[in-house]
N, C-alpha and C positions, 0 to 999 in steps of 0.2 A: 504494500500500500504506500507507495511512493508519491502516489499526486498530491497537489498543494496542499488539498481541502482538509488530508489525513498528517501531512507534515507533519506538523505540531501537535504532539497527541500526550494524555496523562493515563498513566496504567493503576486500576485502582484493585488491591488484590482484598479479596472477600473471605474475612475470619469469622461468617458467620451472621453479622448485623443487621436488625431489622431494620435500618437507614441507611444500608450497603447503594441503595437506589438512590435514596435523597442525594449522595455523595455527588453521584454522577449526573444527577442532574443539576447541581450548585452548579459543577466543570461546565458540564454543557452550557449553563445562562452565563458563564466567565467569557463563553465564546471561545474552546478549549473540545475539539473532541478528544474521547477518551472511553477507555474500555474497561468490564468490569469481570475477574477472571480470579478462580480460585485460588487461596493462599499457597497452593501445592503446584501450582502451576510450575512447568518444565522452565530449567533455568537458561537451555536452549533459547524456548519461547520467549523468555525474560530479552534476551537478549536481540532477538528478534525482534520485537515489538520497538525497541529503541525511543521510549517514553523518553519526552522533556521532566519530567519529573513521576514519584511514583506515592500514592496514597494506601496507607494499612487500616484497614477499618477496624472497629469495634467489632466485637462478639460477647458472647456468653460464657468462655469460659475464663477461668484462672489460668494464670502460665503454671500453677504448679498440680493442676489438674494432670490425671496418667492422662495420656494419650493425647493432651491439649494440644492445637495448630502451634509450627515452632514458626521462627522468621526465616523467611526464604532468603537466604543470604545470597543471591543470586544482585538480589535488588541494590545491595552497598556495592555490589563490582559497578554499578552501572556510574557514579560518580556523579548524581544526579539531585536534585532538592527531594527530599521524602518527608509525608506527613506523615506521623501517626497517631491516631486518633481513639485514645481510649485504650481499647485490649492492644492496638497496635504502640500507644506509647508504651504499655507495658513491656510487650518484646523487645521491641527496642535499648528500652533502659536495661533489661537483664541482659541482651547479648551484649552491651556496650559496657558489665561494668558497675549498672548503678544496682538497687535492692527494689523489692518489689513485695508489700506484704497488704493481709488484709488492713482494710478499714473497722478502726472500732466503732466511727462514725459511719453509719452509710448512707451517703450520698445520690438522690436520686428526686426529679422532677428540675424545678426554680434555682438556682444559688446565684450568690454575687461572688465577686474574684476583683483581687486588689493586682496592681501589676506591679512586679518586683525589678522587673528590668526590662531590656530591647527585645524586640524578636518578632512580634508579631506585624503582619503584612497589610498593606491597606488601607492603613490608618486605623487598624481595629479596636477601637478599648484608648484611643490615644489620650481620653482625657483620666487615666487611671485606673478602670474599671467598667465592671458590667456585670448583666445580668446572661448568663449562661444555663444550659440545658446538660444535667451529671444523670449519669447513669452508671453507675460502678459500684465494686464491694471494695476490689483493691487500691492500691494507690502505691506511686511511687515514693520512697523514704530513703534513698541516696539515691544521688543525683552519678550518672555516668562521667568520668574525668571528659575536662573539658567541655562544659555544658555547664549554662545557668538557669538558676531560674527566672521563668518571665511573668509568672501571675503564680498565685494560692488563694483559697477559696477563704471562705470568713471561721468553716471547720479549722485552716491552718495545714489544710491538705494542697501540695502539689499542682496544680491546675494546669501549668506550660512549662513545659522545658525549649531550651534552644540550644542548637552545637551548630560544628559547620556542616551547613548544606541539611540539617535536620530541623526539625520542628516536632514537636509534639506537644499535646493537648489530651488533657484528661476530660474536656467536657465534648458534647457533639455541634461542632458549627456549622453541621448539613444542617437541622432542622430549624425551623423555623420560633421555637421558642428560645434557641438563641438570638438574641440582640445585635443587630450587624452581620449575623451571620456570612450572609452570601456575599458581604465584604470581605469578610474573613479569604475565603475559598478563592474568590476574585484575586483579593493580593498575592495567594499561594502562588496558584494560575499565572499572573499576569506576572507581577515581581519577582517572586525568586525561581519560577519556569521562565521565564522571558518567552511566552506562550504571546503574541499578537491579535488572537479574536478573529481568528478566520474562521471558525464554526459558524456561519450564519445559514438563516434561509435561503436565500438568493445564491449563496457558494453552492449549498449542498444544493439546489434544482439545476445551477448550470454542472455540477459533477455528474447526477445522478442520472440525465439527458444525455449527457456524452455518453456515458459509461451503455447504457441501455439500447442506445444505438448501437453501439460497437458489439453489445452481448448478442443483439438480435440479428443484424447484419438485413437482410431480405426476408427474412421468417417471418411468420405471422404470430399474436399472442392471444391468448384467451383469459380475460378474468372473470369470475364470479361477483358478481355487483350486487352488495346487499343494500345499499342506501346508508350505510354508517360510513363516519368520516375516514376509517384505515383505508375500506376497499374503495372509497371516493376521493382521495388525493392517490391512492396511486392509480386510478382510473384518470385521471388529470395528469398526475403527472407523466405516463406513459404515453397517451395521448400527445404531450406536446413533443414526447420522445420519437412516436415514430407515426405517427398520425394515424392511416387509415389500414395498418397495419395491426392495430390494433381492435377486436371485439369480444365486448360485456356483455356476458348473458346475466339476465336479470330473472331470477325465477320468482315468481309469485305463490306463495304456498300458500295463500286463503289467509295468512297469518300478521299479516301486516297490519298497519298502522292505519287510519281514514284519511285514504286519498294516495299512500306512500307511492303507490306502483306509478299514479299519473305522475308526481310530483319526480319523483328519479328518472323519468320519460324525459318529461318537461326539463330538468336543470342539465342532463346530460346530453341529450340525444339532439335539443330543440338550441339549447344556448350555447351549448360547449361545443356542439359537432361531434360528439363520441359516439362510438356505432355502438347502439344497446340492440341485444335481440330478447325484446320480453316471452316467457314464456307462462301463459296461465296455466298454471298444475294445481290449483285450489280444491279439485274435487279428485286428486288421484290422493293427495295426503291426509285431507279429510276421511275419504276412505278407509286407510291405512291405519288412520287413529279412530277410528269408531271400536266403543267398547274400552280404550285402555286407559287406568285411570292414574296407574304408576308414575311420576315424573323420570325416572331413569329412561324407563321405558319409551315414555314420549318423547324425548329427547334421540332416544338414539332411532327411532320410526323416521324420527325428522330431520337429524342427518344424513340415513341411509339413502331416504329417499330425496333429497336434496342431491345429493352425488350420483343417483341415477340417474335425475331428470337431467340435472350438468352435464353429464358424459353422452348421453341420448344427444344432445343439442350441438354439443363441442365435435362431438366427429363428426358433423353437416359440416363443417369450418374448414375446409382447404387449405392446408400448407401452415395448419396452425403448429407448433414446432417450442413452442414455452407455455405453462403455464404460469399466469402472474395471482399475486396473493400479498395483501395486506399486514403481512406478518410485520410487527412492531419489537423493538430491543425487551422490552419485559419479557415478552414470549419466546425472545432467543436465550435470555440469561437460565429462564426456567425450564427450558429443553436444556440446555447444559446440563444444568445441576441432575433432571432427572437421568442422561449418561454418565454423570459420575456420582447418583446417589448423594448427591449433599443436599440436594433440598425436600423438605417431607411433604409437602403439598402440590404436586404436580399436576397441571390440568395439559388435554391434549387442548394443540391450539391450532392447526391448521384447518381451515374452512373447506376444507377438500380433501382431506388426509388419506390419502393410499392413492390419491388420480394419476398424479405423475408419473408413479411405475406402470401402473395396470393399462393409462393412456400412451406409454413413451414421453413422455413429456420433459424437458428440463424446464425446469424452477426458477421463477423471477421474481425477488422479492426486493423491489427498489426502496420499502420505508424501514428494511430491519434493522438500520443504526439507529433510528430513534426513538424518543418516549413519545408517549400520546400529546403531549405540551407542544413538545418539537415538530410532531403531526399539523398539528390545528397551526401553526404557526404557516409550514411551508403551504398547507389546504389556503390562507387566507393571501400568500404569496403568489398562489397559481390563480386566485381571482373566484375561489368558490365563496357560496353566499355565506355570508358569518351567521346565520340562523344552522344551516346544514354542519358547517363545522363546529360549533360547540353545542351540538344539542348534544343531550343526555345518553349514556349507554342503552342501550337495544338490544337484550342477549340473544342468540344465535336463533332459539327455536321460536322467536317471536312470540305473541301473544300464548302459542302453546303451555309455557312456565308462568304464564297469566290468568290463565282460566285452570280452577283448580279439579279436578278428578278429570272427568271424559269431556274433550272438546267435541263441540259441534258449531254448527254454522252459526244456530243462531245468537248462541254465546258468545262468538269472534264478533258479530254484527254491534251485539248489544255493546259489549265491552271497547271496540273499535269506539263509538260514538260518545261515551262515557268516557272515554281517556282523552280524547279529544276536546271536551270542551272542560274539563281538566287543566290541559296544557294551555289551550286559551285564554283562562285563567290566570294563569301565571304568569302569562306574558302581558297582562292587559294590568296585571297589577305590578310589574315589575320584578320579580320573584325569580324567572325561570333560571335566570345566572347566578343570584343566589343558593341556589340548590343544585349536589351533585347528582344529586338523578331523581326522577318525580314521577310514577305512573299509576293504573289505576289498576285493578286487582278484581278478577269477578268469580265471587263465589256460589256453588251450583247448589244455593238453599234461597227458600224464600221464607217473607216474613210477611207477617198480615200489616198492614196500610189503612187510611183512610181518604182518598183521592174523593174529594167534590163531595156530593152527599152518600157515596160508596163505600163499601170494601174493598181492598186490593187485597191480592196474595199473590206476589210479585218478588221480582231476584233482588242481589245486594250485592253492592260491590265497595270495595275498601281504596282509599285514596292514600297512597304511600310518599311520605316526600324525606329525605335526610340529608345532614350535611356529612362531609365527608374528602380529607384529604388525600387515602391512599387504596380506600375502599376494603384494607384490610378491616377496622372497624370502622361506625359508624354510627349516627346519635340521629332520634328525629327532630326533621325541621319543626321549630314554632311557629308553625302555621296560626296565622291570625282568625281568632273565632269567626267575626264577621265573614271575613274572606270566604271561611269553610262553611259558614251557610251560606251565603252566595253559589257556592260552586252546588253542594248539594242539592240547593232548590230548584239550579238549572240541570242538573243530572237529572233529579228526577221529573221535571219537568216538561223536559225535552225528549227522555228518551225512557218511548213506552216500554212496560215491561222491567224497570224496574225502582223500586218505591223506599228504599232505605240506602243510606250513604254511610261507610264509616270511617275514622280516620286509624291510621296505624301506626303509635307512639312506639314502637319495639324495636330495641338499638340494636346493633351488633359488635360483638356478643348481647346475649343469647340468640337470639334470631339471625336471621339473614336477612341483606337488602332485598332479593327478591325473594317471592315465595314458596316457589319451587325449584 
């Protein structure tokens, strides 16, 4: 990876951290690409990868734990600026020398930190202090020769150390309840990497244009067009790649959103010029799911049959020679881990998983250096509409994991038109970008009503909204009472058949964002 855009690059090695990710995306907003690669990693590849500088994250364990991740010494031959960050200062200071024992005090959420001397980048903390993000049991208690101290907490615990060409920090300045943080990261980056900020949108679309040309040469591509923002910037961005070489088939599974199929017509086909081939298959998967009331079950009815109707449509396509696919960097970090077993929650992620072999196919994945932030960013640089690029997650099997036991038509219908003026909602009151994802939920019970001088015995459906930064957990939106009778009198109001609304306060943990 010799071109410009990858130049300058920061190698950040993974001891485990649940903000292993946040790290990498500080780098990325530094405008610093950089890659995020197990602590075991080959020291070949260390060498290989030839980082301006290298970051050690935090983990869970103790360095004096058996079988604890040791430092890759691979990373001091490189003669290079190194952060390490938490369990990585710990390494650090024991291979270099200093002592490393528990905390009697431990440390964990808010602290302040007093600065003891030089070191930190960016101006971080320049007026003496601040408020930092601890998460630790240990702490460093001699300092490695050669190395000072540059902050301690108000415990009288260690907080930064500095050597040459080293830095470490017992607190986390990826996340956001530290103070300055992505100052922090920035000066790492920019100052002691002498890294420039060539990561932009605009670099990486005229990289990833070249590059796509070159892979494709005269062949033709096929993607899967769901209407969500991964497979709709790289449906853009491939398009301005290789133009009419490129066609989207759009499959309609009866499960969509009110209106989606015309609206992905309409933005792709009608404004952009991208070849879509719609295919209505609403009554072959309806079909399929009659009777089943399982969500594994529905889920995998709806993949299956989604990569049949795909491969049915894809071999009409003459000279087609790559499949393309929206695969994003989270999705690659967590296929690693599941080939080397370090990560315990593996989801499969490819939207077509097995086509490429069974089709002959090679593999085009032009957005998989980046996060979903980095997404929306290059989707608003290619000129997509800022409603399509940050609207809210859409999970795969659509409405399916929406409507709970056995889906039917008129369930999708009812639920469609209830989510719908839902989101209008929220937009009409300003809401929907305050919330990381917002939908409605319809349940296959009824409840007795009183509609006009009537009885009703009519369906229910739950109105789900939360906030949420990583979607690991999750808290619900305070939705405004008002608001939520507003929305309820127009759900039921508008749409016959069903007569009760409820809202869904159930964080995660214990529950999930969605409900199936």
């Amino acid at each position: 990876m010799n071109d410009a855009l990858h130049s300058e690059k920061i190698l950040i090695l993974d001891y485990g951290s649940q903000y292993t990710q946040l790290i990498a995306r500080r780098v990325r907003e530094a405008g610093c690409y950089c890659e995020i690669h197990p602590w075991c990693m080959e020291p070949d590849a260390v060498r290989a990868f030839a980082p301006r500088g290298v970051i050690l994250s935090g983990g869970h364990h103790s360095v004096y734990d058996a079988g604890a991740p040791t430092l890759n010494e691979a990373v001091l031959a490189l003669h290079v600026p190194i952060l390490g960050i938490c369990y990585g200062m710990h390494l650090l200071a024991r291979h270099l020398g200093g002592e490393v024992a528990p905390s009697s005090t431990r440390e964990y959420g808010h602290a302040r930190t007093h600065r003891e001397g030089e070191g930190f980048p960016g101006g971080f903390q320049a007026h003496g202090g601040g408020t930092v993000w601890m998460s630790h049991g240990d702490h460093v208690t001699r300092l490695p020769s050669g190395f000072h101290a540059v902050a301690t907490s108000e415990n009288g615990i260690l907080a930064a150390m500095a050597g040459d060409g080293v830095l470490c920090v017992q607190f986390h300045p990826e996340v956001n309840h530290t103070v300055d943080g992505d100052r922090f990261i920035n000066g790492f980056v920019r100052e002691m990497c002498g890294c420039h900020g060539l990561w932009t949108p605009g670099n990486f679309i005229e990289h990833q244009v070249a590059f796509s040309r070159r892979e494709v040469g005269e062949d033709r591509v096929i993607l899967g067009l769901s209407g969500g923002v991964d497979s709709a910037v790289t449906a853009v961005l491939l398009h301005r790649a290789i133009g009419e070489k490129l066609t989207c088939v759009f499959v309609d599974n009866g499960l969509l959103r009110l209106n989606e199929g015309e609206e992905v017509m309409e933005t792709f086909a009608l404004h952009l010029g991208v070849r879509v081939i719609r295919v209505n298959a609403e009554e072959r998967f309806l079909e399929r799911l009659r009777g089943v009331t399982d969500p594994e079950q529905k889920r995998k009815i709806i993949g299956h049959t989604f990569i049949e109707v795909f491969e049915e449509e894809a071999r009409r396509i003459e000279g087609a020679r790559w499949l393309a696919q929206g695969t994003i960097y989270p999705d690659v970090i967590e296929s690693a881990g599941a080939k080397t077993k370090a990560a315990a929650n593996i989801k499969s992620h490819h939207n077509v998983g097995g086509l490429p072999e069974r089709m002959g196919l090679r593999l085009l994945e032009p957005l998989r250096e980046l996060f979903k932030d980095e997404v929306r960013k290059v989707g608003l640089e290619l000129g997509l509409p800022e409603r399509m690029v940050f609207r809210h997650p859409f999970p795969g099997p659509g409405l399916g994991v929406r409507i709970l036991g056995e889906i039917r038509k008129e369930y999708a219908d009812l639920l469609r038109r209830a989510d719908a003026i839902y989101l209008e909602e929220l937009y009409a009151h300003d809401l929907y970008d305050k919330i990381a994802q917002a939908f409605a939920v319809f349940l296959p019970v009824k409840s007795v009503g009183v509609m006009g001088d009537g009885r009703s015995y009519d369906y229910v459906v739950a109105l789900r909204a939360v906030e949420t930064k990583d979607y690991m957990t999750a808290s619900c939106f305070p939705m405004p009472h008002e608001i939520l009778s507003r929305m309820a009198g127009r759900i039921i109001n508008e749409v016959k058949g069903i007569n009760r609304v409820v809202y869904d306060i159930t964080s995660k943990p214990p529950g999930t964002i969605e409900w199936e």
